[in-house]
C-alpha positions in Angstrom: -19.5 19.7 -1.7 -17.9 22.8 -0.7 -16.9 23.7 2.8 -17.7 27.4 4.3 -16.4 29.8 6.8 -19.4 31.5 8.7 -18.0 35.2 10.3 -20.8 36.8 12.1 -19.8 40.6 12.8 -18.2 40.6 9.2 -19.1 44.0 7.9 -15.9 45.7 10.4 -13.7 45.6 12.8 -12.0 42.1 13.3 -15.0 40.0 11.9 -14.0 41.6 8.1 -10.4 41.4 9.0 -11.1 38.0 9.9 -13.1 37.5 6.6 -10.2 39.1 4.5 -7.7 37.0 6.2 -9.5 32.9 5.8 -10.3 34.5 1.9 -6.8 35.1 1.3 -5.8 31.6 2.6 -8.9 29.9 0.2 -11.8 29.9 2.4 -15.1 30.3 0.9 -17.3 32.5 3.3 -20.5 33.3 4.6 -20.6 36.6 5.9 -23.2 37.9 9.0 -23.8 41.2 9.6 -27.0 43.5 9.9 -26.1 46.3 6.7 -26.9 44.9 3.5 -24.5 47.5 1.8 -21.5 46.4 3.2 -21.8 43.0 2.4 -22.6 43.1 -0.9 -19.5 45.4 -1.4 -17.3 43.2 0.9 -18.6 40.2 -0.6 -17.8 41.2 -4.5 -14.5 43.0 -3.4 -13.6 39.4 -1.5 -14.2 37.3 -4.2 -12.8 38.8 -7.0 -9.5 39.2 -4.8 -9.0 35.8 -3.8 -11.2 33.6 -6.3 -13.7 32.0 -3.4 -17.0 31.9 -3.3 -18.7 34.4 -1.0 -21.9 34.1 0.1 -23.6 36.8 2.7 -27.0 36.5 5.0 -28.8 39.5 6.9 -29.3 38.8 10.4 -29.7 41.4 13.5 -28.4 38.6 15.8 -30.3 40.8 18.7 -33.7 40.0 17.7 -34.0 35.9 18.3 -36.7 35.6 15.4 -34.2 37.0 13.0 -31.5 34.4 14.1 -33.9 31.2 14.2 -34.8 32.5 10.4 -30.9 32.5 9.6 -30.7 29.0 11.4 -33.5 27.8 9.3 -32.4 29.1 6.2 -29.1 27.5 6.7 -30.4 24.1 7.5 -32.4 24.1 4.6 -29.6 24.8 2.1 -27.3 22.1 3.4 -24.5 24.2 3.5 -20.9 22.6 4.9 -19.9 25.0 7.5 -16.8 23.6 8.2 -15.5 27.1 10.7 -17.7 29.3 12.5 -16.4 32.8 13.8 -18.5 34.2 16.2 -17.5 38.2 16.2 -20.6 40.4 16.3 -20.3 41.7 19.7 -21.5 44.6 21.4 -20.4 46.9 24.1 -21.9 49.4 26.8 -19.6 51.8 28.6 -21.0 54.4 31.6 -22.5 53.9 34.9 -24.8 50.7 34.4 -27.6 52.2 36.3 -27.9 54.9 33.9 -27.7 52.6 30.9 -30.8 52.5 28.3 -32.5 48.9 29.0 -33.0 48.4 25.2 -29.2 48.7 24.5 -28.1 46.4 27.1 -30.3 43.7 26.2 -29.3 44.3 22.6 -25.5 43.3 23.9 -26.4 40.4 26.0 -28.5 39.0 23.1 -25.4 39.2 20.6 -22.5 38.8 23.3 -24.1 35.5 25.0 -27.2 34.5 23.9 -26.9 34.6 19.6 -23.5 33.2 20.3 -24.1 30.1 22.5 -27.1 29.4 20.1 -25.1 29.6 16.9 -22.2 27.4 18.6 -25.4 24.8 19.6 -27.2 24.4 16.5 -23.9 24.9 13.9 -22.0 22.6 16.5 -24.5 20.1 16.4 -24.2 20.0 12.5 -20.4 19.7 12.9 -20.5 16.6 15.1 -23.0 15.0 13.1 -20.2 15.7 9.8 -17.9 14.2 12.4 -15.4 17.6 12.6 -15.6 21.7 12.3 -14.0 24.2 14.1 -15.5 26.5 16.3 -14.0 30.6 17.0 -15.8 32.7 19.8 -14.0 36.2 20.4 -14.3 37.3 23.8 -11.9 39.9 25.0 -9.1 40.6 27.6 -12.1 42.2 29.8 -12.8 38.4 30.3 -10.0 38.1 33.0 -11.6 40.4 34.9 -14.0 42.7 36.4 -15.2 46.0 34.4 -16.7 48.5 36.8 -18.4 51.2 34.2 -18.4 48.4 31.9 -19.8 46.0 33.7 -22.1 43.9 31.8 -20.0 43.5 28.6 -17.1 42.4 30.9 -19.3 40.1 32.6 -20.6 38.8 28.6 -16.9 38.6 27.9 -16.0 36.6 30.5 -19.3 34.3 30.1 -17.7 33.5 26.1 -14.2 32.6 27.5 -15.2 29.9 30.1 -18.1 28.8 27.5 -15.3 27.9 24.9 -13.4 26.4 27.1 -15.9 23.9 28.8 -17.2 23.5 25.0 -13.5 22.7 24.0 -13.9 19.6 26.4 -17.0 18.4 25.4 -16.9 18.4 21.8 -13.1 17.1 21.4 -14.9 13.4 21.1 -16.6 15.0 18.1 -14.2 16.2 16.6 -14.9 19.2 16.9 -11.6 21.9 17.7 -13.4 25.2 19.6 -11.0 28.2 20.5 -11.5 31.6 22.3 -10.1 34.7 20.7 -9.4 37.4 24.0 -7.9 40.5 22.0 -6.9 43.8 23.6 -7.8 47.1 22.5 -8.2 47.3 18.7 -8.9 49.7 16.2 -12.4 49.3 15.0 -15.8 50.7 14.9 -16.3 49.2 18.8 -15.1 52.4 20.9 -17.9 54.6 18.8 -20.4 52.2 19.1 -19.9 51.8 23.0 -19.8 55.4 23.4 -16.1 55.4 24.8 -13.7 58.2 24.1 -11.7 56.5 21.5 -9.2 59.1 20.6 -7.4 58.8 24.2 -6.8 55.2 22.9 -6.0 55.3 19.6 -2.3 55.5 18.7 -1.2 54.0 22.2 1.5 51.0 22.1 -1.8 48.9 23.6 -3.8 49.4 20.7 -3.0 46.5 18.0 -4.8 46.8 14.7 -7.9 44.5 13.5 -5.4 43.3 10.7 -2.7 42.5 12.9 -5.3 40.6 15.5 -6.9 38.5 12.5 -2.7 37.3 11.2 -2.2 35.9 14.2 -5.6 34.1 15.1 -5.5 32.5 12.2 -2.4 30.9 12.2 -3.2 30.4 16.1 -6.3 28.4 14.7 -4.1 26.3 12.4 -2.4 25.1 15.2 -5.4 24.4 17.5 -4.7 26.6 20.4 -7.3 27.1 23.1 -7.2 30.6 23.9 -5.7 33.0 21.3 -4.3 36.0 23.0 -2.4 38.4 20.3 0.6 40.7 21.3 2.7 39.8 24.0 1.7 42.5 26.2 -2.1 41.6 25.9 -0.6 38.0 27.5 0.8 40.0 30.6 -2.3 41.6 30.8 -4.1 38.7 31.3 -1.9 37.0 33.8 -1.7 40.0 35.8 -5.3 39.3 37.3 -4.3 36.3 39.1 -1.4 38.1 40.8 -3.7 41.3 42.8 -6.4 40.3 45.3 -10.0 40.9 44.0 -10.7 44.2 45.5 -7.4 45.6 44.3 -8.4 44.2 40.9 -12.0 46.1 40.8 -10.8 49.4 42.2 -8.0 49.4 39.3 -9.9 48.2 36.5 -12.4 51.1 37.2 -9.9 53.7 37.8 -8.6 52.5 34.2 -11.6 52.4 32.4 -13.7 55.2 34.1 -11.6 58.1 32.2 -12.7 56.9 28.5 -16.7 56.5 29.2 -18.8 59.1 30.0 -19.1 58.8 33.4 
């Protein structure tokens, strides 16, 4: 039976980087993604590259029915996911109070909910198969506080201590579940999130979603926990434990506040 790859987010941005890289290295996929366009075009372009089999679903994981129809349909066809990639995220950037309800429950449906559900019901198949591997992307906003950004740092920061606690409990499984925390990087997110991307783009911080995907996945074939790419995304994330809280929340605002609307 042939095992699969299953890359939520896989139409841009590091879930198709992602995608490109496991097809490259063998990996047959199933790709996740809302636009039916680009998967059918990523999908062909991906499998007549590498020579897997690529497979692709349509799922907004923001509206639960949707996802318990994707679940469903999954179970049913007795697929062997053998790696889940959870990368559809979403992002809101502004002053939270004057954020549109509709969008920020969109994010915490795809940022927490869709993902912990996904890592339940595919992770219960895994154990059952007696091994899988599990990758949830977080961010570098999970070390600490966002002000202007608040709810998708908190959501980021929710998917890093989630993998870790999961890493634990499904080690006697067999199971292997690692955290990707990348820094700023070139995709589709900054538009979407309504940040001023330009004032980012072509900075030494910015890494691109081909570099980030390289290095998780030879991070995965080693098993680490938390997959932090570029060394200066690393100090970055160590640097939170060296300032006091409210040092820490008056310069992360200060940092972010310039590239949202605000």
């Amino acid at each position: 039976m042939p095992s699969y790859a299953l890359i939520t987010g896989a139409s841009s941005g590091i879930g198709l980087a992602l995608a490109e890289a496991l097809a490259r290295r063998g990996r047959n996929l199933i790709l996740v993604a809302r636009r039916r366009d680009a998967l059918e075009s990523i999908a062909c372009e991906l499998a007549q590259r590498f020579g897997v089999e690529v497979l692709f679903r349509l799922c907004d994981l923001s509206e639960p029915l949707q996802l318990s129809g994707l679940l469903h349909e999954l179970e049913q066809s007795q697929l062997h996911i053998e790696l889940l990639v959870n990368s559809a995220g979403l992002g809101c950037a502004g002053p939270f109070l004057e954020q549109d309800w509709g969008r920020e429950r969109e994010q915490l449906e795809v940022n927490v909910l869709a993902l912990t559900r996904l890592c339940q019901d595919i992770g219960q198949r895994m154990a059952e198969q007696g091994g899988g591997q599990i990758l949830n992307v977080a961010s570098l906003a999970a070390f600490q506080p966002g002000p202007w950004m608040s709810s998708y740092y908190a959501s980021k920061a929710y998917v890093l201590h989630f993998s870790e606690g999961l890493r634990e409990e499904l080690r006697e499984h067999g199971v292997r579940v690692s955290v990707l925390c990348p820094g700023p990087t070139r995709s589709a997110f900054f538009r979407t999130a309504q940040m001023d991307a330009a004032r980012l783009d072509g900075g030494k911080w910015m890494m691109s979603a081909e570099e980030v995907a390289l290095i998780t996945v030879r991070a995965l074939a080693k098993n680490h926990a938390i997959i932090l790419p570029g060394w200066r995304n690393r100090l970055l994330a160590m640097a939170p434990r060296l300032a006091p809280r409210w040092l820490l929340r008056k310069l992360c605002g200060r940092l972010i506040r310039p590239y949202t609307r605000a």
